[in-house]
C-alpha positions in Angstrom: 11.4 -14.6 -15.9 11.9 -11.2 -17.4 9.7 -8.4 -16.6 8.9 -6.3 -19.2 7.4 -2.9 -18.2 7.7 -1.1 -14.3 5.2 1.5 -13.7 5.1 3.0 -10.4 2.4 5.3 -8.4 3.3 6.5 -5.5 3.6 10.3 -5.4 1.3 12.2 -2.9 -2.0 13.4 -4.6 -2.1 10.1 -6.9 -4.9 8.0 -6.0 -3.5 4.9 -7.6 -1.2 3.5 -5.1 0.0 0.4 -5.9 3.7 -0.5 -8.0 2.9 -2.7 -11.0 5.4 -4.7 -12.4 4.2 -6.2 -16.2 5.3 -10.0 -17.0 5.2 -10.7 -20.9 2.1 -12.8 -21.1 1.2 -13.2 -17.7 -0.4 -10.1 -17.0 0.4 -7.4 -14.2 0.8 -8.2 -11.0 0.3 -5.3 -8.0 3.0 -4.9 -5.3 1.1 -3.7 -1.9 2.0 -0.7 -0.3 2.0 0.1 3.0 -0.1 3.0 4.9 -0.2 3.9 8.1 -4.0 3.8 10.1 -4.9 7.2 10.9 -8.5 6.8 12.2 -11.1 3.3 13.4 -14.4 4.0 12.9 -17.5 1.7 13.5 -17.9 -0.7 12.6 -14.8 -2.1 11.6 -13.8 0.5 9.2 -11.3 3.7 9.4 -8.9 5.1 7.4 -5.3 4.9 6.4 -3.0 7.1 4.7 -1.2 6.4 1.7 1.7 9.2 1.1 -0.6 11.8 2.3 -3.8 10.0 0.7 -6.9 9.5 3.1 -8.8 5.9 2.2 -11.2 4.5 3.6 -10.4 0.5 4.8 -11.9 -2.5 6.5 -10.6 -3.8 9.3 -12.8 -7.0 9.6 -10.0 -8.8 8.9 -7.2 -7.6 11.8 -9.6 -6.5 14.6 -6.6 -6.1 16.6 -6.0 -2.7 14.5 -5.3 0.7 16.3 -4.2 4.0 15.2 -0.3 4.2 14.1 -0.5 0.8 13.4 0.8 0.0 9.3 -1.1 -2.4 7.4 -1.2 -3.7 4.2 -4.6 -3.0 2.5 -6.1 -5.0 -0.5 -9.1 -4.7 -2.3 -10.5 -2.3 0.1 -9.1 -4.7 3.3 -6.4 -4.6 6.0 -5.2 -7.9 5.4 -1.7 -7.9 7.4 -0.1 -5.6 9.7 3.9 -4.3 9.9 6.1 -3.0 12.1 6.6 0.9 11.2 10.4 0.2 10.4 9.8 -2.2 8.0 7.0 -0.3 6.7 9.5 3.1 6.3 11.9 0.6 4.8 9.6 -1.1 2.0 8.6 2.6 1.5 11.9 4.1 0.5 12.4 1.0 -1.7 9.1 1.5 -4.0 10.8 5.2 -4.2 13.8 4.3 -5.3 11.9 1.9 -7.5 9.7 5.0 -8.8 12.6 7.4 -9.2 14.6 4.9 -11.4 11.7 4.2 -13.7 11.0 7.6 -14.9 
């Protein structure tokens, strides 16, 4: 399956985040960025940056969370965590993704 249209938003001071990739009729699907956990508040909330973008997260779902951890957020939710090279590694791909679509 082809895609048909790439947008990317990932520069710093963009608050839309994710990499879309458009399939024909299928719709878009969102490609999850990783950001790194900056702050845990109570109760079970914090924040993590995203390329220099604050958000504010739940962490209901990985209570093992701590600051410098990377996590994958959706919705609003930590859902997973990653190691910080993978995280630097999916990174620089989503660039590279980014630079070759403009």
């Amino acid at each position: 399956m082809k895609y048909t249209r790439f947008e990317a938003s990932i520069p710093a001071g963009n608050f839309r985040f994710g990499v879309f990739v458009r399939y024909g009729k299928l719709g878009t699907m969102c490609l999850a960025i990783p950001g790194k956990i900056i702050r845990l508040e109570e109760p079970g909330t914090g924040l993590v940056d995203y390329l220099g973008n604050e958000v504010k997260t739940n962490f209901m779902l990985l209570p093992q969370a701590k600051v410098g951890d990377w996590v994958i957020v959706h919705a609003g939710f930590a859902i997973s965590a990653m190691d910080e090279k993978e995280a630097r590694k999916t990174l620089r791909l989503f660039q590279e993704l980014a630079k070759a679509a403009r």
